[in-house]
C-alpha positions in Angstrom: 96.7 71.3 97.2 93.3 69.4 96.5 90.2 71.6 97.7 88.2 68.3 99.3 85.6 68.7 101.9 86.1 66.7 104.8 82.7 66.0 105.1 82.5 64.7 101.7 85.0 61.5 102.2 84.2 58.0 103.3 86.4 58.2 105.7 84.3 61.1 107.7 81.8 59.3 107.1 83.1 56.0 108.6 84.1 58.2 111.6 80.1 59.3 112.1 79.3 55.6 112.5 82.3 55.2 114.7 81.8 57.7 117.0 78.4 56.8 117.7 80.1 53.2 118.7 82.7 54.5 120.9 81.3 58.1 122.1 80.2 56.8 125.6 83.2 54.3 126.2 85.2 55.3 129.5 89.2 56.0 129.1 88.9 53.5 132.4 88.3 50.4 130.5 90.0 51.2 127.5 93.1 51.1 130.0 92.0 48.2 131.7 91.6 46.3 128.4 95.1 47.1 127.3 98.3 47.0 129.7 100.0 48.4 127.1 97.9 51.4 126.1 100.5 54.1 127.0 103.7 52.7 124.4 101.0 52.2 121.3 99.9 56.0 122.2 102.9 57.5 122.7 105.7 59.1 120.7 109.5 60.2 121.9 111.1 62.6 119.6 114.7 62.7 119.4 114.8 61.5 122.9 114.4 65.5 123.7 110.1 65.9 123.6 107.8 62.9 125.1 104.3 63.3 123.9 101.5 60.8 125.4 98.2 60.8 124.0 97.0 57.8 125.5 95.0 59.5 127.5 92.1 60.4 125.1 88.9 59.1 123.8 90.1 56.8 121.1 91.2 53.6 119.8 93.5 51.9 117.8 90.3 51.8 115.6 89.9 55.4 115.8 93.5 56.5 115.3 93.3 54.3 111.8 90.4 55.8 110.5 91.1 59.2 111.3 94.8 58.6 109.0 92.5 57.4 106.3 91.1 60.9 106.5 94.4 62.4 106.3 94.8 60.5 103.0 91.6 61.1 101.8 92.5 64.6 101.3 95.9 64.2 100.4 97.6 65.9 103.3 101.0 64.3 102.2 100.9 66.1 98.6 99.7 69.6 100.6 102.8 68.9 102.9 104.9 68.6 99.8 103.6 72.0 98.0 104.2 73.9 101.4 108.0 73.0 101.3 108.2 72.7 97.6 107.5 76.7 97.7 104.3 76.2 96.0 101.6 79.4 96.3 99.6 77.5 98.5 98.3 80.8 100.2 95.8 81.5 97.0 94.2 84.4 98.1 97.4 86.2 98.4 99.3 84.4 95.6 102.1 83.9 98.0 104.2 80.8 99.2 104.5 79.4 103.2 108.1 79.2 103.6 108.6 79.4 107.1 109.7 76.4 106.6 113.1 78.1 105.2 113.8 80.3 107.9 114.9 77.4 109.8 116.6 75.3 107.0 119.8 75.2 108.5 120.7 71.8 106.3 121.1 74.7 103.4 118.9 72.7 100.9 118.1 74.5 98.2 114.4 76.0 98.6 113.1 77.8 94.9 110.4 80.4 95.0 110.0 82.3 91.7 113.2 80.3 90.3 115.1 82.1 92.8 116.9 80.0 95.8 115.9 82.1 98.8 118.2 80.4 101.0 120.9 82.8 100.0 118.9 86.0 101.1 117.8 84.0 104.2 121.3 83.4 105.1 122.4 87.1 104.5 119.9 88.1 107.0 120.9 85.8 109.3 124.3 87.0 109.0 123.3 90.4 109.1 121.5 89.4 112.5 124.6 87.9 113.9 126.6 90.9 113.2 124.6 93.9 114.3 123.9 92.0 118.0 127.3 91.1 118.6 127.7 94.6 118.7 124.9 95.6 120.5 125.4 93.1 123.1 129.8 93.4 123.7 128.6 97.3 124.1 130.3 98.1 120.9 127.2 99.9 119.5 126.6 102.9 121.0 124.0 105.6 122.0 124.0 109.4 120.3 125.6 110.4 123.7 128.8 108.0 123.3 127.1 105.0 125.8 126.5 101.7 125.2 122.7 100.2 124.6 121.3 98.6 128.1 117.7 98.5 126.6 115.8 97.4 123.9 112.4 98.5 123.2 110.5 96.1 120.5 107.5 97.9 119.1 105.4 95.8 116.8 101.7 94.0 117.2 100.3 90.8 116.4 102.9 88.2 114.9 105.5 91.1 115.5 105.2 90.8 119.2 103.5 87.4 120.0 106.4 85.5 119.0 109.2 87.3 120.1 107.8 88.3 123.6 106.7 84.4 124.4 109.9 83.3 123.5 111.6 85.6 125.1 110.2 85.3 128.3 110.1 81.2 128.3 114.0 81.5 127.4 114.7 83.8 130.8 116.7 81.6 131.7 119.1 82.0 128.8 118.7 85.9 129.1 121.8 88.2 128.7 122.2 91.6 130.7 119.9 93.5 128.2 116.6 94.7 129.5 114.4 93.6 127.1 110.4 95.5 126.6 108.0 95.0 124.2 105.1 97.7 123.6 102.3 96.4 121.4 98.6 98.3 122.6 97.8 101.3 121.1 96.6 102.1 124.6 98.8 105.2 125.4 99.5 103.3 128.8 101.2 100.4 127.2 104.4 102.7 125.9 103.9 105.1 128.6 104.4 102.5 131.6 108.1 100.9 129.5 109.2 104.9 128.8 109.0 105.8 132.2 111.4 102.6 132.7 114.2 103.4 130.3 116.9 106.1 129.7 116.7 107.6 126.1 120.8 107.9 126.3 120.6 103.8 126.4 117.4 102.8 124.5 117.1 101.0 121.0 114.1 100.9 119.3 113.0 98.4 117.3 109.9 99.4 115.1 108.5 95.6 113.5 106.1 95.6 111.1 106.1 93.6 108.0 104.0 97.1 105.6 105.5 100.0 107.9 101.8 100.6 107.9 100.2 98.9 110.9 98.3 101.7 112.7 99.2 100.3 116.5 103.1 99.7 115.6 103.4 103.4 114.0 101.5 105.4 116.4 104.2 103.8 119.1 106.9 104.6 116.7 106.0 107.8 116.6 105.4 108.3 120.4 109.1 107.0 120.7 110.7 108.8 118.2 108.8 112.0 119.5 109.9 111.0 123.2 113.3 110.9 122.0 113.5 114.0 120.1 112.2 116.1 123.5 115.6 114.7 125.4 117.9 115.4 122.8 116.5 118.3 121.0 117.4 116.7 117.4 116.6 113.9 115.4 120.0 113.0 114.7 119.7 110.2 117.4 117.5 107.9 114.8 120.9 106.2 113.6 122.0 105.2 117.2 118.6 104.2 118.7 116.2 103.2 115.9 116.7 100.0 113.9 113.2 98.5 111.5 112.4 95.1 110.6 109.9 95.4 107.3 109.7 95.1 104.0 108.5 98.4 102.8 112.0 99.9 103.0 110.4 103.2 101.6 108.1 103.7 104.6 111.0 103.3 106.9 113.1 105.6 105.8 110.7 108.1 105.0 110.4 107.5 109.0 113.6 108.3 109.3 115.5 105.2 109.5 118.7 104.7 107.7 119.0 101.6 105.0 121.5 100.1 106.8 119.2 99.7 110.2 116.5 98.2 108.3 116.2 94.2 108.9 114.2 93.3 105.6 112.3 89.4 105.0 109.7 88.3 102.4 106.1 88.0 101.5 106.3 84.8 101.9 106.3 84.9 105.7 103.6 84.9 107.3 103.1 87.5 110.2 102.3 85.0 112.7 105.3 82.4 111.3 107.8 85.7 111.3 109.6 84.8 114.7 111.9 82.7 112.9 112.7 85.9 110.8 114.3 89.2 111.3 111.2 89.6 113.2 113.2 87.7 116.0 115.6 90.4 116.2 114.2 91.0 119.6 114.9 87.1 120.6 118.8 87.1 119.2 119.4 90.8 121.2 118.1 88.8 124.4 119.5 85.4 124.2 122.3 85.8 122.1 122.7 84.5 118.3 124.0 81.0 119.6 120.9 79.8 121.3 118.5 82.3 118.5 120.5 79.2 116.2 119.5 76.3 118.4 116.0 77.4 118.3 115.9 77.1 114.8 117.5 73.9 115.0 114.8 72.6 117.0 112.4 73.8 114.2 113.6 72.4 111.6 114.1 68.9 113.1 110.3 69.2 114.0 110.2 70.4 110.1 111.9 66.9 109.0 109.7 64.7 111.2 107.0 66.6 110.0 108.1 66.1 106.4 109.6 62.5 106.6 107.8 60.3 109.2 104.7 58.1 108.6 101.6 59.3 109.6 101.1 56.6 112.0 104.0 58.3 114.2 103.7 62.0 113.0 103.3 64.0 116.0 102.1 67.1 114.6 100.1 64.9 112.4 98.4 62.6 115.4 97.8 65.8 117.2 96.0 67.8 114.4 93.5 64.5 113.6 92.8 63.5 117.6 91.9 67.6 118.1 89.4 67.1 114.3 88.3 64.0 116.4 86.9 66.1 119.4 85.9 69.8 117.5 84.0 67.7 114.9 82.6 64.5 116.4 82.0 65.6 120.1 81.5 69.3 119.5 84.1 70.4 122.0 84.9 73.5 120.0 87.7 74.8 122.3 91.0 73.1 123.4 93.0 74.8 127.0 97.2 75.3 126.6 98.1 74.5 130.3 102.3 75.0 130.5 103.2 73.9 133.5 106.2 76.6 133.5 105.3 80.6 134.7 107.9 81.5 132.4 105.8 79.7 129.6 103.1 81.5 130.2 102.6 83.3 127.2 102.4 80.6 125.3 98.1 80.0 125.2 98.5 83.4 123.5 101.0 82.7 121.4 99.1 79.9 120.3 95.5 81.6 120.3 97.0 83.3 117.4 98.5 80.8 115.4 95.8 78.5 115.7 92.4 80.9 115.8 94.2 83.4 113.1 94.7 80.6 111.0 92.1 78.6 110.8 89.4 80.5 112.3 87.5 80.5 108.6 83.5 79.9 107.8 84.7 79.5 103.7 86.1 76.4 102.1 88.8 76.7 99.4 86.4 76.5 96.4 84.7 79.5 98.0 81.4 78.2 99.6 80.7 78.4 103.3 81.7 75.3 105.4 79.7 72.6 106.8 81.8 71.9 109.3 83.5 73.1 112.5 86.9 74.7 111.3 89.6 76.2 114.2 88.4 75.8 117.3 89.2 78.5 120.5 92.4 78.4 122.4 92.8 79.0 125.5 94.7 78.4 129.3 97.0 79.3 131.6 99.9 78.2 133.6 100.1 75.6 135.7 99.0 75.9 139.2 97.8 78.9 138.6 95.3 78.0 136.6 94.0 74.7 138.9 92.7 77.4 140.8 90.8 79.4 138.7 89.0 77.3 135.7 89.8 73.7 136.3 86.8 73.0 138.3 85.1 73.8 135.3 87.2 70.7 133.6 87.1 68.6 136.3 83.1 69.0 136.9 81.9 71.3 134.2 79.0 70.8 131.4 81.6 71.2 129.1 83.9 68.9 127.1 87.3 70.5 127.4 90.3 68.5 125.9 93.7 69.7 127.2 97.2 70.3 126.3 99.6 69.5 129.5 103.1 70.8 129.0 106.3 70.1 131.3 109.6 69.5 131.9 111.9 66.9 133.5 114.4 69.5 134.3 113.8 72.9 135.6 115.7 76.0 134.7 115.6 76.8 138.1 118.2 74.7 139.5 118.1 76.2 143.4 114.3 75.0 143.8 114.3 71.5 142.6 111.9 71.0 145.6 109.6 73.5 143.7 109.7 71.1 140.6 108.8 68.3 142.2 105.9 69.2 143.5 104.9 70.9 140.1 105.7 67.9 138.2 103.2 66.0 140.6 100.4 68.3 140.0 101.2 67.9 136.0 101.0 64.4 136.7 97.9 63.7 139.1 95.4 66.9 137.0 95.4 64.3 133.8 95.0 61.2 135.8 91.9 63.1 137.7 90.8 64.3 134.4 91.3 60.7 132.4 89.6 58.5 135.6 87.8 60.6 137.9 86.9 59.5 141.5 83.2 57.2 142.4 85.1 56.1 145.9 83.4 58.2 148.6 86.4 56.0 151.2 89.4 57.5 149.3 89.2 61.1 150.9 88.5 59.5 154.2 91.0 57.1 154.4 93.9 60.3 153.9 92.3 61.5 156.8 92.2 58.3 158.9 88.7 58.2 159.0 87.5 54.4 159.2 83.9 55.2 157.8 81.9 57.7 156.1 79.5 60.5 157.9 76.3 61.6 157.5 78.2 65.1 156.3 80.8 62.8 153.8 77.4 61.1 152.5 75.5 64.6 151.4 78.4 65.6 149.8 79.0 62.3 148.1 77.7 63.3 144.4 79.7 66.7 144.8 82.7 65.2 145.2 82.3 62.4 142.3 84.6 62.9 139.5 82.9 61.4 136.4 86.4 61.7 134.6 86.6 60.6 130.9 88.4 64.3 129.9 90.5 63.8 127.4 94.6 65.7 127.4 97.6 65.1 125.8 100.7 65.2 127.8 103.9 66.9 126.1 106.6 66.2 128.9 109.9 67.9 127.4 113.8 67.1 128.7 114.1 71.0 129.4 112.5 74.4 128.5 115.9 75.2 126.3 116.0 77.2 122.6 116.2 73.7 121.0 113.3 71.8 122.8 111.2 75.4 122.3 111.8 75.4 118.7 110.6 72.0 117.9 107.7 72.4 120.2 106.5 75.7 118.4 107.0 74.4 115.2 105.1 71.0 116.8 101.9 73.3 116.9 102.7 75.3 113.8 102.1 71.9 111.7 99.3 70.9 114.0 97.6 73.9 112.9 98.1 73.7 108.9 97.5 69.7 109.1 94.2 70.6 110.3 93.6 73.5 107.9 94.2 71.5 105.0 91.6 68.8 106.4 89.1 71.8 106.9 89.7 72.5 102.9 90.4 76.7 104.3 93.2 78.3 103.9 95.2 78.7 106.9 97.7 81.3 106.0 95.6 84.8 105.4 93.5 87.1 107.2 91.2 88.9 106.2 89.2 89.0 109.3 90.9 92.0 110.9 90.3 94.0 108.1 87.1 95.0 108.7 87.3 96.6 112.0 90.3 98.3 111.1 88.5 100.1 107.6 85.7 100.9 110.1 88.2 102.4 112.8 89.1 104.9 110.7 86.0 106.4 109.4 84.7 106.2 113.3 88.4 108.1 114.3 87.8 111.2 111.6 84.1 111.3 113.5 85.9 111.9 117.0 88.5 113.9 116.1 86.0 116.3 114.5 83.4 117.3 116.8 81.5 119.4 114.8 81.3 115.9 111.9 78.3 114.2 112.7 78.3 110.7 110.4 75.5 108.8 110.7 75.9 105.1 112.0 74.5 102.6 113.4 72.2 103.7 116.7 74.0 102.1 119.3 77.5 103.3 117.4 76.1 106.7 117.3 74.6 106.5 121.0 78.3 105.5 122.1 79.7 108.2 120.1 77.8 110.8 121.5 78.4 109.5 124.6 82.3 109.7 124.5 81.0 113.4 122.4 79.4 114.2 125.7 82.7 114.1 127.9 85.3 115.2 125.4 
C-alpha cells in the first residue's frame, strides 16, 4: 500500500475548486436537468441489492473526479495487497484476510507460504459438526438433557456481529434461545441467568486473547453460577465451549481442547463474525443459511475485487461519504434500517466504521490534515422519524443518510404493515432530497381552498429547504445471502476510505488507554486504605464512590 495523503493529490485539489462550483446547487434542478438522473446513479447487484445514490449532492462531474482520487492513491493496488494476504495492517505486522473466511470458490489464499484455506475449511467443518449436534439434541447437558440455550459471552467484535446478525436473521431462527452478555455491568449477566436453566445452558466464552477483562469476568460469573447448581466443575465439558486463539488460557479456564473453536491473527476482531466467532450465528440459524451468508460476502468480495470503479458499490459509496466529511464538513452519517429486526445494525456499523478509521495519524506517522472516519449513527425506521429526524429535515446540520429496506418482508401475515413502511422509506428521502416551499400543499389534503391568517404565521415553520443528501439500499429480502453481501458492502466502504485517508484501518490502539488506566484506578477501590494520587477531579470521584463504599 502507498502512504499518499489525500490532501496532497491534484485530484483533492480539483475537488476544492469543484465544490466551491457546485456546493449551493439544489438536488431539485440537478433532477430537473436530467430525466435520467436515477439509472446513471444507480447500481443493481446480482438483481438481489438495489442501491440508488442519485439522490445526493453530486454530478457526473463530481463522481469523475472523485474516481481520479481513488487512482491517485492507488486504491486498486491496496485492494490487491488486502486479498493477496499482504501485511497491510503494519502496526501489527498482520494480514486482513477476512476476505478468506468467506472464500467459498476455494482459491488458494497464501499467508506466510502457507494456504490458510485448508485450516479455514477445517473450522468450518468443525462448526458444522459440533451444531448439528447441538441443535438435533444429540449434545447433551451434565444431567443427561439436551441444550435449549445458548449463552454467547464475548464484547466488542465478539458480540456486535453475532448479536446483529442474529437478531436481523429472526426470521430464520431455530428453537434455540439464543443470549448474548457483553457489559461488565453485573446486571447484564444477571438479567439472562435468571432466564436460563443451568441443566440446559451452553456457554460460549469468545474472545480472540482469553484476556479481555469484560468477557472473563462473565466467564467466570457463569462458570461460578454453574458450579453453585451442580456442586462440581465437571459440568465444563457439557456446557462450556471457547472460540480464541490463546488455547492455553482456555484450558487453564478449564475448557477441554476439543471445545475450543480456534481462528487466526489475521482476523480482525471486528471482521471475526465470519469466523468461529459466528459460532453463536450457525447454533441460531443453522449451518445452511451460516453458509449462504458467506456466500453473499464473498460475492460482495468479487464485485469488490473485479468491477470498475465507475460501478463499484462499495467503492461509490466510500468516495460520495469523503465527498461530504471532507468538502461539506458533515462529519457524521445516520444508518436508518427500515426493519426492527435490523436494528442493531447502526451499532454494528459504529464499530466497523469509527473503530476503523477513527485515527488522527497518517501511515508515515504524522498527524492528519484532514477529516478521517466520521460518526455513525441511527435507528430504525419509524422509530426513529419520531425522535431525530426533525433534526434532518430542519436542523443546522448537514446529515447524509443511509436508507435501508426491503421489497419483501419476513413477516408474511402483515404485508399491510410493509406497505405502509416501504412508503415512509420512500417519501423521508424524497422530503429530505426536495423539501416543501408550497404553503397550498398541506391545505389542499385538508380541502382547504386558501390559506389562513394561522397557515401564513406558520409558513416559514413548515418550509422544508430539502437538499439532504441519502443513499437508498432497497434489498429483495432481509435473508443470510442479501445480509452477507450488504455487511461486507460496508466492510469495503470502510477500508476504501481508510486507504484514501492514508490510516490504517485495521488496529486499535485507542481502547488501550482507558483499559491500562482501569486497572491502576480498580487496585485504588478495592483497597480502601491505598490512597494513589490522580488527577483532582479522578480523585474527587474516587473519594466520592470512597465515601459510600
Amino acid at each position: 500500500m502507498k502512504n499518499i495523503n489525500p490532501v496532497d493529490t491534484n485530484s483533492w485539489k480539483s475537488l476544492k475548486e469543484h465544490f466551491y462550483k457546485i456546493k449551493d446547487l439544489h438536488m431539485k434542478d440537478l433532477f430537473f436537468q436530467d430525466k435520467d438522473r436515477f439509472h446513471k446513479f444507480s447500481i443493481n447487484f446480482n438483481n438481489q441489492i438495489l442501491v440508488d445514490f442519485s439522490k445526493n449532492r453530486i454530478t457526473s462531474d463530481t463522481i469523475l473526479k472523485l474516481l481520479m482520487l481513488a487512482k491517485e492513491v492507488d486504491l486498486s493496488g491496496a485492494i490487491h495487497s488486502m486479498f493477496n494476504g499482504e501485511k497491510i495492517n503494519r502496526t501489527e505486522n498482520r494480514a486482513v484476510l477476512h476476505v478468506a473466511l468467506r472464500n467459498l470458490s476455494n482459491t488458494s489464499i497464501t499467508y506466510d507460504n502457507k494456504n490458510v484455506m485448508i485450516d479455514v475449511n477445517n473450522m468450518l467443518e468443525k462448526m458444522k459438526l459440533f451444531s448439528k449436534l447441538i441443535i438435533n439434541g444429540t449434545w447433551k447437558g451434565y444431567t443427561g438433557k439436551s441444550i435449549t440455550d445458548i449463552v454467547n459471552i464475548g464484547i466488542g467484535g465478539s458480540d456486535l456481529g453475532p448479536s446483529m446478525i442474529v437478531q436481523a436473521l429472526d426470521a430464520y431462527r431455530n428453537h434455540l434461545k439464543m443470549h448474548f452478555v457483553s457489559n461488565m455491568d453485573g446486571s447484564h449477566i444477571s438479567n439472562v441467568l435468571k432466564k436460563i436453566n443451568p441443566e440446559t445452558t451452553l456457554f460460549l466464552v469468545v474472545s480472540k486473547t482469553f484476556t479481555t477483562e469484560e468477557t472473563l469476568i462473565n466467564a467466570n460469573t457463569a462458570k461460578i453460577w454453574m458450579n453453585e447448581y451442580f456442586h462440581t466443575n465437571d459440568f465444563l465439558d457439557n456446557h462450556f465451549i471457547a472460540i480464541s486463539m490463546n488455547v492455553k488460557n482456555v484450558i487453564d479456564f478449564g475448557i477441554k481442547l476439543d471445545n475450543i473453536f480456534t481462528f487466526w491473527d489475521w482476523v480482525g476482531g471486528r471482521y471475526s463474525l465470519w469466523s468461529s466467532v459466528g459460532f453463536s450465528i450457525v447454533l441460531s440459524i443453522g449451518f445452511s443459511n451460516f453458509l449462504l451468508l458467506l456466500h453473499g460476502a464473498h460475492a460482495m468480495d468479487q464485485h469488490y475485487l473485479n468491477t470498475d470503479f465507475s460501478k463499484n458499490i462499495p467503492v461509490l459509496l466510500a468516495l460520495i461519504g469523503i465527498w461530504y466529511n471532507n468538502f461539506f464538513l458533515s462529519e457524521t452519517e445516520a444508518i436508518l434500517p427500515y426493519d426492527q429486526n435490523m436494528r442493531r445494525f447502526p451499532a454494528f456499523l459504529q464499530q466497523t466504521n469509527m473503530e476503523s478509521n477513527g485515527k488522527n495519524v497518517d501511515r508515515n506517522g504524522c498527524f492528519v490534515r484532514w477529516q478521517t472516519g466520521p460518526i455513525i449513527w441511527g435507528e430504525s425506521g419509524t422509530n426513529g422519524q419520531h425522535a431525530f429526524y426533525q433534526l434532518l429535515h430542519q436542523g443546522t446540520k448537514l446529515v447524509p443518510c443511509d436508507f435501508i429496506a426491503s421489497v419483501c418482508p419476513n413477516n408474511h401475515v402483515l404485508v399491510n404493515h410493509h406497505v405502509q413502511l416501504l412508503s415512509h422509506f420512500f417519501s423521508q428521502t424524497q422530503a429530505l432530497a426536495f423539501g416543501q416551499f408550497e404553503i397550498n400543499t398541506e391545505n389542499k389534503c385538508n380541502n382547504i381552498s386558501s390559506p389562513t391568517k394561522d397557515s401564513l404565521y406558520a409558513f416559514p415553520y413548515k418550509a422544508f429547504e430539502g437538499n439532504k443528501p441519502s443513499n437508498s439500499i432497497f434489498l429483495y429480502q432481509i435473508n443470510p445471502y442479501n445480509l452477507g453481501a450488504l455487511i461486507a458492502l460496508y466492510e469495503h466502504k470502510v477500508f476504501t476510505q481508510g486507504v484514501i485517508f492514508n490510516i490504517f484501518s485495521f488496529d486499535q490502539w485507542g481502547v488501550e488507554l482507558g483499559k491500562k488506566l482501569a486497572k491502576t484506578i480498580s487496585c485504588s477501590l478495592i483497597n480502601k486504605s491505598q490512597e494513589i494520587q490522580y488527577d483532582s477531579s479522578t480523585n474527587g470521584l474516587i473519594n466520592f464512590y470512597k465515601s459510600f463504599s
